[in-house]
N, C-alpha and C positions, 0 to 999 in steps of 0.2 A: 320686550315686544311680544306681542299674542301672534301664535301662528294662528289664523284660520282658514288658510286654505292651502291645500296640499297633496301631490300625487305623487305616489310611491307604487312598487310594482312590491304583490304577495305572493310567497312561492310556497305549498305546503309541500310537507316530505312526503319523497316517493317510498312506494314500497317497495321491501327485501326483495332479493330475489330467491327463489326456493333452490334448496340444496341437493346436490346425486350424492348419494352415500350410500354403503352397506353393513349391515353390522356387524360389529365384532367381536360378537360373543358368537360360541362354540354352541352349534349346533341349532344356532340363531340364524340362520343365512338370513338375505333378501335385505329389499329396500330398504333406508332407515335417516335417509333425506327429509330434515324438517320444513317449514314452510318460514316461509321470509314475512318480517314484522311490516306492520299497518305505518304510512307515512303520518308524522305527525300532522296535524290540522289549523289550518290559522283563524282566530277569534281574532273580536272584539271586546272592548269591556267596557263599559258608563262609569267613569271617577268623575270627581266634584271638582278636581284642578283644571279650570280653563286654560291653562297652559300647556296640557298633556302634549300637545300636539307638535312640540319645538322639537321633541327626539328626534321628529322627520325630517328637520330642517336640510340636515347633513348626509343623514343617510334615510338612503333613497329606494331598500330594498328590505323586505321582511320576510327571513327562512325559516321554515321548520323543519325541525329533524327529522331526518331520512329514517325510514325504519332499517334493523339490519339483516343482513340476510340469514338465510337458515342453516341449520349446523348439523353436525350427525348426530348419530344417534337419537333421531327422532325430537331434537331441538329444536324448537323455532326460535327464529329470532327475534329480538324485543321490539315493540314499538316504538316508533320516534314520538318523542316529546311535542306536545302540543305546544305553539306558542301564541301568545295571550296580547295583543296590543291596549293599553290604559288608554281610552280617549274621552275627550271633553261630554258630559253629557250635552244635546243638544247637536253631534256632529251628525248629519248628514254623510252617510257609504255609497257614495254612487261608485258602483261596477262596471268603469267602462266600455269594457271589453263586451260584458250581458246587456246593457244600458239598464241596467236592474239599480233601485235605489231601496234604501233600507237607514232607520236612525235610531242611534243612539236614545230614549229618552227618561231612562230611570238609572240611578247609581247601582253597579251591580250587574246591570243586566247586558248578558251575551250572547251576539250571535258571531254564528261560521258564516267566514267570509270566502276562505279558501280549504277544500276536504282533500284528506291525505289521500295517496294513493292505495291500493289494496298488497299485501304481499304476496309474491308466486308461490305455489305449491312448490312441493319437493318432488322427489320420486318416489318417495314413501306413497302418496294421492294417487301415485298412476299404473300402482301394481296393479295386476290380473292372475288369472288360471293360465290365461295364454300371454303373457307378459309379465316373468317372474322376477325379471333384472333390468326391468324398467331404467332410463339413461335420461328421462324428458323429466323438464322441469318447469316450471317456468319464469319469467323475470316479473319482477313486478311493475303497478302498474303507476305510472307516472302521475306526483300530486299535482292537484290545479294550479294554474298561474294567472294573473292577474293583474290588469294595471287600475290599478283603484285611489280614486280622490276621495278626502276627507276634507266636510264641508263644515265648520265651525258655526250652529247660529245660535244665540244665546238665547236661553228662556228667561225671563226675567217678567215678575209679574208687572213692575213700572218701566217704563222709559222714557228717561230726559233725554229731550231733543230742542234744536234751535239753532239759529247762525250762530258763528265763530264769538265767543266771550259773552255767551248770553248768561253765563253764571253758574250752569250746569256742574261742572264740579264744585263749585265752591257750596253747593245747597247739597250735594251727594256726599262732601265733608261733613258737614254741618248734620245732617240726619242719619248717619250712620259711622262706623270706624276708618272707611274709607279713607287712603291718605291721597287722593289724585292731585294731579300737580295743578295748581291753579297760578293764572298772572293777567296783568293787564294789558294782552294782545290776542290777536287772531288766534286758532290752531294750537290753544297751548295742547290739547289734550290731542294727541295722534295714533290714540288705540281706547277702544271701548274701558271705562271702569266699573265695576260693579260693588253694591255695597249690601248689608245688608238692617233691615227695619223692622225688627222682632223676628214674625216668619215670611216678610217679605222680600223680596229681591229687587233690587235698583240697579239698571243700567243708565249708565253716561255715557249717552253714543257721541261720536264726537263731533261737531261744529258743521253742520252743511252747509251748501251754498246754493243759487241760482246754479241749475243744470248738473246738480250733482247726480241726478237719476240719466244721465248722459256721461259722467264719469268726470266731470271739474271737480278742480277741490280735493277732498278724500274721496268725492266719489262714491260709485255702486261699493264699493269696499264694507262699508257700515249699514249702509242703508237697508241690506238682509238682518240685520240682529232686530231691526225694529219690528219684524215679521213675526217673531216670536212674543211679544212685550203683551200683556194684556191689554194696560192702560197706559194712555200718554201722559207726560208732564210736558205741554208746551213752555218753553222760557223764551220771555222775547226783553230784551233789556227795556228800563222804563226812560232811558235815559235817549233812546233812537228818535227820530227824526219823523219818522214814517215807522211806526209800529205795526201798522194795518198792512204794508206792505211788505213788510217781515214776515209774519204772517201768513200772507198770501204766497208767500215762494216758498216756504217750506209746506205747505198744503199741495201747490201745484207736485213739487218734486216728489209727494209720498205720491200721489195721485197716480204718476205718470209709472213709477216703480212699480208698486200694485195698489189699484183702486181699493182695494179690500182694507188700506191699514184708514182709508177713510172711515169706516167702520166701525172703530176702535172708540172705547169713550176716551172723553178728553177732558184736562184741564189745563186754563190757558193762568200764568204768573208772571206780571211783569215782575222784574226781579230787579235789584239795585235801585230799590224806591229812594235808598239815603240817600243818592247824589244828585235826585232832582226833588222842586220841590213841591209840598205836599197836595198843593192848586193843580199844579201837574200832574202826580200820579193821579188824580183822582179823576181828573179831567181825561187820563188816558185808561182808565180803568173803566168810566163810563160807555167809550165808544165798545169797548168790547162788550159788554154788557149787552147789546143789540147783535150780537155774532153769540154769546153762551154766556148760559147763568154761572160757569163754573171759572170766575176769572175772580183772582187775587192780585191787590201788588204785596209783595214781601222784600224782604232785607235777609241776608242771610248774618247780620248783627244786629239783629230787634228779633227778642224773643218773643212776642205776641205776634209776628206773622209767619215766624216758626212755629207757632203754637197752631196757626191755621193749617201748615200743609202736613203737622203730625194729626189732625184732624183727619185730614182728608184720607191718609194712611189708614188709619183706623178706622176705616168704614170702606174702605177699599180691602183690609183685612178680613174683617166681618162679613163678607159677600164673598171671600174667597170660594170657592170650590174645590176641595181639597183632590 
């Protein structure tokens, strides 16, 4: 199961607190209190595992090491270790506490999310001419804290979308390595699967319904990864009753989610041409033809209409923007 949504609280280390010492070496007097270590700092980081996000599942808290405090003889203490969190590229850091948001969107790349605190001086720092045996030190100062969500949404340059067994895995098997479970019911697929088509990316978002942009069904839960997708692959089975009204509810529900994924080009494929017949799909492939030039029926067992949608791939490649 994909974690992609989750709030955990971040605590970066505090710092040392600074040391009273004196020296003691002969004819060395005075101060010699070092200063207390820098609290460790809490990152982020962009990995390519869209499952990064399950370590949170259980636990619910992220420390970083405290820095330690200062020693004699003009010692400081070491700093606390930074700690690093792996997350899904594509996650969304909203800062609840800031209401400050910030994302994830390239492998590698890190930001602070929580800054360690600073270390206190010693009394070594607060000698004088008039203050030869200084006693004042100070503590250090305490790392940030935070209650911070991590918001999973997938980039992917395609997304197949459609009601529940419109075929969407079986064509995401079928054009890439992808093993998604497929079968002949509702809801087989209950978490996004992604695959990939040379240098492109295909998400399988799973099965909507009427009022899923209201949370029926799986719900607003998926309907955020399609925000990320460049282009659509609509699947509307060819085998449905009402095609056009298939159709029209998954339009209304992107609509109503954000207007913007209207936006997005599209390609609409009736899908499972084998099991009706060929007067049929054709017949239902015309009407869409008056809605968009960009409509196929395919089979995901007839390699000549897999040959059309690695077509379409590759001209979808070829216009990438890197």
């Amino acid at each position: 199961m994909i974690v992609d949504d989750i709030i955990i609280s971040v605590k970066a280390g505090n710092g040392g607190k600074g040391a009273v010492a004196f020296n003691k070496n002969l004819m060395s007097l005075g101060p010699a209190g070092g200063n207390g270590g820098k609290g460790g700092s809490v990152f982020v980081e962009g990995v390519s595992d869209l499952s990064a996000l399950k370590q949170f599942r259980f636990k619910k808290e992220a420390i970083a090491q405290n820095g330690a405090d200062g020693k004699e003889q003009f010692s400081d203490g070491s700093d606390g270790a930074d700690l690093v969190l792996k997350i899904p590229v594509g996650t969304i850091i909203h800062n609840i506490d800031k209401k400050e948001d910030r994302e994830i969107l390239k492998i590698g790349e890190r930001i602070l999310i929580a800054k360690g605190g600073i270390g206190g001086r010693g009394n070594f720092q607060f000698r004088s001419s008039r203050n030869t045996t200084p006693r004042q030190f100070q503590p250090g100062i305490h790392g940030e804290l935070y209650k911070v969500q991590f918001e999973l949404k997938f980039i992917a340059d395609v997304g197949l979308i459609g009601l529940p067994n419109a075929g969407k895995s079986s064509l995401l098997n079928a054009l890439t390595n992808a093993k998604a479970k497929t079968a002949n019911y509702p809801f087989t697929t209950l978490e996004p699967n992604l695959g990939t088509y040379y240098n492109l990316i295909l998400a399988d978002i799973p099965g909507l319904i009427e009022g899923a942009s209201s949370g029926k069904g799986l719900g607003v839960k998926f309907l955020k990864h399609i925000e990320r997708t460049n282009v659509l692959f609509h699947l509307i089975s060819a085998d449905s009753s009402d095609p056009i009204s298939d159709y029209n509810i998954l339009k209304k529900e992107l609509k109503k989610w954000n207007p913007k994924l209207l936006q997005k080009k599209e390609y609409i494929f009736l899908s499972k041409k084998d099991i009706v017949s060929d007067d049929e799909s054709r017949k239902k492939e015309k009407i869409f033809k008056k809605i968009s030039e960009n409509v196929m029926t395919i089979s995901v067992i007839d390699d000549e209409s897999l040959k059309k949608v690695k077509d379409v791939l590759n001209t979808i490649q070829r216009e990438k923007k890197w």
